[in-house]
N, C-alpha and C positions, 0 to 999 in steps of 0.2 A: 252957837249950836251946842260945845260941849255944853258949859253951866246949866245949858235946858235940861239936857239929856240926864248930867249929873242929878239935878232934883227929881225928874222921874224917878231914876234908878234908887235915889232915898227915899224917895215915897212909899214906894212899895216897898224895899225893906223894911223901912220902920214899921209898914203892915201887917207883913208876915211874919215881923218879931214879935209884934204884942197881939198876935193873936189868939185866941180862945181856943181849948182841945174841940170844941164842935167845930168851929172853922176850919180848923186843921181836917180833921177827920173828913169835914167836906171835901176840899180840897183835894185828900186821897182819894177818895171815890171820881171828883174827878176826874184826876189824870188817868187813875186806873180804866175807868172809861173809855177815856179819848185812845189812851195804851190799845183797848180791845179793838174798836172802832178803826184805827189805822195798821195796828200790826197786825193781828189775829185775820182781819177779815180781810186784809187785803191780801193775803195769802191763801186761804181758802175760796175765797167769791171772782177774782179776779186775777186771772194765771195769765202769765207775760206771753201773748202770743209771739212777739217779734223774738223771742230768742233762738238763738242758734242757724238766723238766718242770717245772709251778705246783703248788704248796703242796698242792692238794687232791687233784691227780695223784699226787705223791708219798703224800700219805695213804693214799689207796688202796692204792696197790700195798702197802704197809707193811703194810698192814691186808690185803690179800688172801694175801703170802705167810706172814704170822702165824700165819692163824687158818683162811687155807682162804674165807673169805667176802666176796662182793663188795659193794661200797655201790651203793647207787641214786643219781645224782645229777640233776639236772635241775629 
């Protein structure tokens, strides 16, 4: 397993060593991409409903947007 893993892991370095200021430059628009894509919008589009609720609070909701049905507690 390692030695496989090993030539992986040189593969791709020796990639990204010889590679070209346009690939590079690709490269960063990439990441900067994926960057916006999972930090930026996952902050604004999608706000953590479960926080600052207890265990059984959170269950519920989990369980109410599931399946449609609500628990009795008490």
């Amino acid at each position: 397993m390692f030695p496989t893993l090993r030539c992986i892991v040189r593969f791709y370095a020796e990639g990204f060593r010889g590679m070209t200021a346009l690939g590079r430059t690709l490269w960063i628009v990439v990441l900067v991409k994926l960057f916006v894509m999972f930090a930026v919008l996952k902050l604004f589009f999608f706000p953590d409903f479960l926080a600052g609720k207890s265990d059984g609070e959170r269950a519920a909701y989990v369980l109410e947007e599931l399946t449609g049905q609500t628990t009795e507690s008490g």
